[in-house]
C-alpha positions in Angstrom: 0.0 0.0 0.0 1.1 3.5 -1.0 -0.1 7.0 -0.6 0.6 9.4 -3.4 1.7 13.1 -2.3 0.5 16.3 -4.0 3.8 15.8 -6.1 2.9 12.6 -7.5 5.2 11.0 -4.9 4.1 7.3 -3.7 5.2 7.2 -0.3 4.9 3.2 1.0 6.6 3.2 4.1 5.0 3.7 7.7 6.7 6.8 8.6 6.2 8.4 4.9 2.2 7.8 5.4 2.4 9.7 8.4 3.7 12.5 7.2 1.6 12.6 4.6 -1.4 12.3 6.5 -0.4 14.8 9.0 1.1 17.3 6.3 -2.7 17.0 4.7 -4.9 17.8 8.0 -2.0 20.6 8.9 -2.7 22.3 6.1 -6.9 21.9 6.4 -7.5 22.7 9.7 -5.1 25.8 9.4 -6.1 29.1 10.2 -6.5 31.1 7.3 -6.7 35.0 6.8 -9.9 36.9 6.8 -10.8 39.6 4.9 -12.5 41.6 7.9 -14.1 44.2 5.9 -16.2 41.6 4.2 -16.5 39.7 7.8 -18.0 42.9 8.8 -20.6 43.4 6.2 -21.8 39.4 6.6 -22.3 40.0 10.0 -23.7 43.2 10.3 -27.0 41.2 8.2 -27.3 38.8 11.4 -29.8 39.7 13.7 -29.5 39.1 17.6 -32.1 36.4 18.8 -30.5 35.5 22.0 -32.3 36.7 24.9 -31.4 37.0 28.8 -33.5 34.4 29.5 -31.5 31.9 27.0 -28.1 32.9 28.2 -29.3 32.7 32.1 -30.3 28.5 30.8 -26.6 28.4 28.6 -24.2 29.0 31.4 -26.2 27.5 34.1 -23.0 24.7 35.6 -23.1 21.7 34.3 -24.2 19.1 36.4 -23.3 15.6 37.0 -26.8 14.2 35.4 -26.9 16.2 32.4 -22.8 14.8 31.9 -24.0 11.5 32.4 -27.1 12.0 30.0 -24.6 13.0 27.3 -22.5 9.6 27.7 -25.2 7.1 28.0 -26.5 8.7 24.7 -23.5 8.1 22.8 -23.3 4.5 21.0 -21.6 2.0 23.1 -18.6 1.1 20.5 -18.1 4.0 18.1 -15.0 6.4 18.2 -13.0 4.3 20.7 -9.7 6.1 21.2 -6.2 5.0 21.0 -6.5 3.5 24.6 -9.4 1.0 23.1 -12.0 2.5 25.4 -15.4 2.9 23.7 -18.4 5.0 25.5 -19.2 1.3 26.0 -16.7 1.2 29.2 -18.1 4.1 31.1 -21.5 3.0 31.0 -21.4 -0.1 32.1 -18.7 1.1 35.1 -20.4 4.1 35.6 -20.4 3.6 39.7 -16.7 3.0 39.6 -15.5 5.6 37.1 -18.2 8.1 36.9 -17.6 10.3 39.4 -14.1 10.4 37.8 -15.6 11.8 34.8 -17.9 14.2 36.1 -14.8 16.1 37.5 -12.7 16.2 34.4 -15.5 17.1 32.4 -16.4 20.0 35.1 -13.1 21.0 34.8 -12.8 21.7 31.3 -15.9 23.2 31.0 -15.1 25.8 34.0 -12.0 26.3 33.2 -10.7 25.7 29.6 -8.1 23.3 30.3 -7.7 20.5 28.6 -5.5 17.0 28.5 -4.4 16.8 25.0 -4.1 13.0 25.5 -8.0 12.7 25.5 -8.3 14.3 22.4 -6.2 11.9 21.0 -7.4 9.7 17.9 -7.2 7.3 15.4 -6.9 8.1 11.4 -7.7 4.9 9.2 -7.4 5.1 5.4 -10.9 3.2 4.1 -10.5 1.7 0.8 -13.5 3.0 -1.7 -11.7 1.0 -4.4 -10.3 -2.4 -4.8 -6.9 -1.0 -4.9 -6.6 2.0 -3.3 -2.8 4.0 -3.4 -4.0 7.5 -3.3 -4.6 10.2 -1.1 -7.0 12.8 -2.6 -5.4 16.4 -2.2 -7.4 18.7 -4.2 -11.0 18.5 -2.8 -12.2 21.6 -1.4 -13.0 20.7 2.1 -15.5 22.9 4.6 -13.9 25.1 6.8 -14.1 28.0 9.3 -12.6 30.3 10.9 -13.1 31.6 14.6 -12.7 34.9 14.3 -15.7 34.7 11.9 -17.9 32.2 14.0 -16.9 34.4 17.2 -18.0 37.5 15.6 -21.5 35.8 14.6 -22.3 34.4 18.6 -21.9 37.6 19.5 -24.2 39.5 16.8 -26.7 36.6 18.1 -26.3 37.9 21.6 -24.9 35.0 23.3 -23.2 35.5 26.5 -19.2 35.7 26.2 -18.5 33.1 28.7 -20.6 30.7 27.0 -19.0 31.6 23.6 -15.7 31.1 25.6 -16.9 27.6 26.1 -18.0 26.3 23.1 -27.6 33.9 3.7 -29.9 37.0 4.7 -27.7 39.5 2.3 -29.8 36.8 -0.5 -33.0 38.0 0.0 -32.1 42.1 -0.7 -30.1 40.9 -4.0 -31.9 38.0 -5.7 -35.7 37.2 -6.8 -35.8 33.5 -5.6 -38.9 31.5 -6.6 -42.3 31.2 -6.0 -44.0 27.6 -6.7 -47.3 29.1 -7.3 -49.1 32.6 -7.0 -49.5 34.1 -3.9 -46.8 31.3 -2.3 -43.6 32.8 -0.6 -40.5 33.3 -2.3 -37.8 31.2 -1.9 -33.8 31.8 -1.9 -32.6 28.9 0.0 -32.9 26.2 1.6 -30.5 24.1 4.3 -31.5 20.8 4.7 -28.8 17.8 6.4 -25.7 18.4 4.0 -27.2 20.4 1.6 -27.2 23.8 1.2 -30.1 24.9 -2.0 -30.2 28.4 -3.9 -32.7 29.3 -5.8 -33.4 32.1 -8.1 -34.0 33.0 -12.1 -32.3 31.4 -15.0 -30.4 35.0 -15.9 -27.8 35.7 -16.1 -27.6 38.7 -13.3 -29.5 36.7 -10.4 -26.5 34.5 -11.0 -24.4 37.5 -10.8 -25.5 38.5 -7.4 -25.6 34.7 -6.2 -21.8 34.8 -7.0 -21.2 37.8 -5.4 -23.1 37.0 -2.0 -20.8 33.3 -2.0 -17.6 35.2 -2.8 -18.5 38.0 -0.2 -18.9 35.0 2.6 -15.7 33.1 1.2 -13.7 36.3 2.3 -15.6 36.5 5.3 -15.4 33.1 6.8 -12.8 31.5 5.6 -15.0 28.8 4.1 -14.7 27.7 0.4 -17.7 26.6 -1.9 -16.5 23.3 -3.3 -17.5 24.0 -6.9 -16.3 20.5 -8.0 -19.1 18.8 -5.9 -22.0 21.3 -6.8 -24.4 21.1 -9.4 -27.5 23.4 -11.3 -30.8 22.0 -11.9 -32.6 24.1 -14.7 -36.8 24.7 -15.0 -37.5 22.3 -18.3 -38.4 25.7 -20.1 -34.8 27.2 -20.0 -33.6 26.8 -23.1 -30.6 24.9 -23.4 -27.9 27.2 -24.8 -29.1 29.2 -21.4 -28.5 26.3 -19.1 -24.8 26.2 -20.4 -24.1 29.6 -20.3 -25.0 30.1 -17.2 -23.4 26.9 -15.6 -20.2 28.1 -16.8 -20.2 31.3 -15.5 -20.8 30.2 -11.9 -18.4 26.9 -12.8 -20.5 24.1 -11.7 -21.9 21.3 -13.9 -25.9 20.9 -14.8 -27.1 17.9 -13.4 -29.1 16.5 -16.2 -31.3 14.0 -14.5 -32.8 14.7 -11.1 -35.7 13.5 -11.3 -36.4 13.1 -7.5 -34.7 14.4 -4.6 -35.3 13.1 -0.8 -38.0 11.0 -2.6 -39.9 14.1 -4.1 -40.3 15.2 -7.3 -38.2 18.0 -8.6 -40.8 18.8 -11.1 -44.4 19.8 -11.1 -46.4 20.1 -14.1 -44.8 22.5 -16.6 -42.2 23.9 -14.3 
């Protein structure tokens, strides 16, 4: 078994995996500049919806029931860590160990501090092929900076010691659709993974969508993984319209979605 480097170097050994793998998830999970002026601008569009009340209930102490609540929800044999101790083990010595546990996890949460050991972890290569050697380097992961997510809890309201502990622009900008008279318009929607715009087939809605994604690139840190998204066009779009207009926002038309979540994506005419 080998894994290929961004250079087209198979590296085979133990040691040159590893610093492949850790050379890859250095680089992603590195902080990244924002552009602060467009950070600025995205948030200003949030609007606070944290009250008193809701804070008061946020950074109420933790106590030992609602700590034990969290592990006994957990499955009893996923994410073991390098020790080989599931959430399977604390449960079933809770009366031995749990008091144990309370405490650490009291501790952190009052205070900050952590034991790096516990965050400790396991990274497995899984095979989606018969014979895997590569490491795919190029995908556009999700990311996102704290200085951006910091600046949003706060436009929210949320209290600053529970922040230490832990696409309106759209709407002004772009028509969206409506699925029949009198029905609400709709710019987006974010359901599990999936994050829908919607808007008219021209060539300046897709202008402003652009814009809006770009302006929350620079603002987050985040990057829109082009490669992985797709346009689904109205039937009546005309199809030297559908390719313009995929290739100016550099994404590929799906050509056949016919359902989606077990829906239809079309209705009558439309």
């Amino acid at each position: 078994m080998a894994i290929y480097t961004s250079c087209v170097i198979a590296q085979d050994s133990m040691k040159g995996m590893e610093e492949v793998v850790l050379r890859y998830f250095t680089g992603l999970f590195k902080a990244n500049d924002v552009n602060y002026i467009h950070m600025q601008s995205v948030v200003e569009l949030v609007q606070p919806k944290v009250t008193a009340e809701m804070n008061a209930d946020l950074c109420a102490p933790y106590s030992a029931a609602e700590i034990k609540a969290a592990l006994f929800q957990m499955y009893p044999t996923k994410a073991p860590g390098p020790d080989g101790m599931p959430p399977l083990f604390f449960q079933k010595y809770w009366e031995i160990v749990g008091s144990d546990v309370v405490s650490a996890v009291q501790h952190f949460l009052h205070t900050g501090q952590f034991l790096g050991e516990i965050n400790y972890t396991h990274i497995f290569l899984i095979p989606k092929v018969k014979d895997p050697i590569s490491l795919d380097m190029s995908k556009a992961y999700d990311r996102m900076e704290w200085s951006f997510l910091e600046a949003v809890l706060y436009r929210l309201g949320f209290d600053e010691n529970w922040i230490g502990r832990s696409y309106h622009e759209m709407c002004h900008y772009c028509e969206g659709i409506k699925i029949c008279e009198g029905a609400p318009v709709i710019h987006h929607l974010l359901f599990a993974n999936d994050s829908l715009l919607f808007g008219k087939a021209t060539l300046s809605e897709c202008q402003h969508i652009q814009s809006v994604l770009n302006a929350y690139e620079l603002a987050s840190g985040q990057q829109i993984n082009f490669a992985k998204s797709s346009i689904v066009f109205s039937k009546r779009v005309p199809e030297a319209n559908k390719l313009s207009l995929a290739s100016f926002l550099g994404v590929a038309i799906e050509v056949k979605h016919e359902k989606y979540l077990g829906l239809p994506t079309y209705l009558g005419r439309n």
